[in-house]
N, C-alpha and C positions, 0 to 999 in steps of 0.2 A: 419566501426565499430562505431557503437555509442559510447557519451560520458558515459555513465552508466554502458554500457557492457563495456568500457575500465578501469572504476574507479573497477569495480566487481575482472576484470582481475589483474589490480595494485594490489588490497589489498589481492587477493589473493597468487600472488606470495611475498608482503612484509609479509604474514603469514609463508609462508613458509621459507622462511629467516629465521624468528625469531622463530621459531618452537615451532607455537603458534598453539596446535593441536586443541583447541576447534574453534578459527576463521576456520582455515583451513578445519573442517570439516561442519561449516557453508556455506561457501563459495562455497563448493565442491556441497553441497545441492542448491545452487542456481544457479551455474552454469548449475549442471543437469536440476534442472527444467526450465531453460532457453533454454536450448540445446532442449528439448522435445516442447516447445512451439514454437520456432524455424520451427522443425519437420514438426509440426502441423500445421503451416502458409503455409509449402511448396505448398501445390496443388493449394493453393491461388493465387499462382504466387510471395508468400512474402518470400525473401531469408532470412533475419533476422529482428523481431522484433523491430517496433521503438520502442521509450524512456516510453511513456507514456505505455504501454503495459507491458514493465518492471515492471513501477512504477505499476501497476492493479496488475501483478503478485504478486511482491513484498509485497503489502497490504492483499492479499490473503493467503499469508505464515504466515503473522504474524498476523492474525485472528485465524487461524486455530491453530496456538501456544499459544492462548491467549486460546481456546475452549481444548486445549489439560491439560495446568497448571489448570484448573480448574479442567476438568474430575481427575489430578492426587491429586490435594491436599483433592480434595472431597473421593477420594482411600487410602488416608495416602501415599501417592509416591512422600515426598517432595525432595528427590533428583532429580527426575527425570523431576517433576516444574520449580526446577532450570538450569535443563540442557535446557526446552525449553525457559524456561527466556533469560537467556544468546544465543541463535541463535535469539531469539528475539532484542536483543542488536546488533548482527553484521546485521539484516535486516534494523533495522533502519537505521544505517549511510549510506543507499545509500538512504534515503525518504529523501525530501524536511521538510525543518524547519516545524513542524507542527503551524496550526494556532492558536492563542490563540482562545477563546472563544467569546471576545467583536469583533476580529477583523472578525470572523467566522460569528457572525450577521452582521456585517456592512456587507461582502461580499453578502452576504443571499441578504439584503436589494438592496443593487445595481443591482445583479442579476433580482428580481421580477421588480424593477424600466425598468432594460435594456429593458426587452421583455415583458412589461405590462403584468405581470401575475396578472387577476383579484380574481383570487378564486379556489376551491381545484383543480378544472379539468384542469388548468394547473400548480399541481405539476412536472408531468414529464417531462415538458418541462423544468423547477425551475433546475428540479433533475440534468437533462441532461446536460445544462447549465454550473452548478457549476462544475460537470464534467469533464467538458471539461478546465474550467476555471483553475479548483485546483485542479486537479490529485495527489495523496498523500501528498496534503496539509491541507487537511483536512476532516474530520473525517465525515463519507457519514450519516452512522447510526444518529449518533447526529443530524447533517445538519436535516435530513428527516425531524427530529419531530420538529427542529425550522420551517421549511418550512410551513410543515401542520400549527401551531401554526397561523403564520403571515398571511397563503391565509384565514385564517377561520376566521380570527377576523373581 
């Protein structure tokens, strides 16, 4: 069992303890989608997802929660904004510290430095890279347009 899938596990049953129904029905939401991703690794030959696949997941949920609070406050549906705010609060605590901003270009810079990225045709490589490096450390969309920015000048 991984550490991530164990920490998911912990704070789910310490919701349940404390009969904390909004965690607990976060929780339950990402367990399942774990469970299915799981699934979906089988024929691969992958019994259960490593960490970093978590973490992919994990950013993916709360993209789509961020895409959701929009669509609802753009609708007048600010309760229901708030309800995906807050699963967005329990998704967080299993991401890595996000990176600030100056620390996000210095990582950028070292990246392109590592793998002599000269110019835009190897962003992907840039992209990939960071990828790999800072998996829910930081922020991909952002990154992209600092990247493009730096291969173009």
């Amino acid at each position: 069992m991984s550490s991530l899938r164990t920490q998911i596990t912990e704070a789910y049953k310490t919701a349940m303890r404390e009969r904390d129904q909004a965690a607990v029905g976060s929780l339950r939401m990402i367990q399942a989608a774990l469970k299915d991703k799981d699934i979906a690794a089988r024929p691969s030959g992958v019994e259960a997802i490593p960490d970093d696949a978590i973490l992919s997941m994990l950013q993916s949920m709360i993209k789509q929660r961020r895409e959701s609070i929009t669509l609802y406050e753009q609708g007048g549906r600010p309760e229901l904004a708030e309800k995906e705010a807050a699963e967005i609060a329990v998704i967080e605590r299993f991401l890595p510290q996000a990176m600030s901003p100056a620390e996000a270009d210095a990582a950028i810079a070292a990246v392109i430095a590592d793998i002599g990225a000269a110019g835009i045709k190897d962003m992907g490589k840039v992209m990939n890279e960071l990828k790999a490096r800072f998996a829910g450390a930081m922020d991909f969309q952002a990154a992209s347009a600092q990247v493009k920015v730096k291969l173009t000048a």
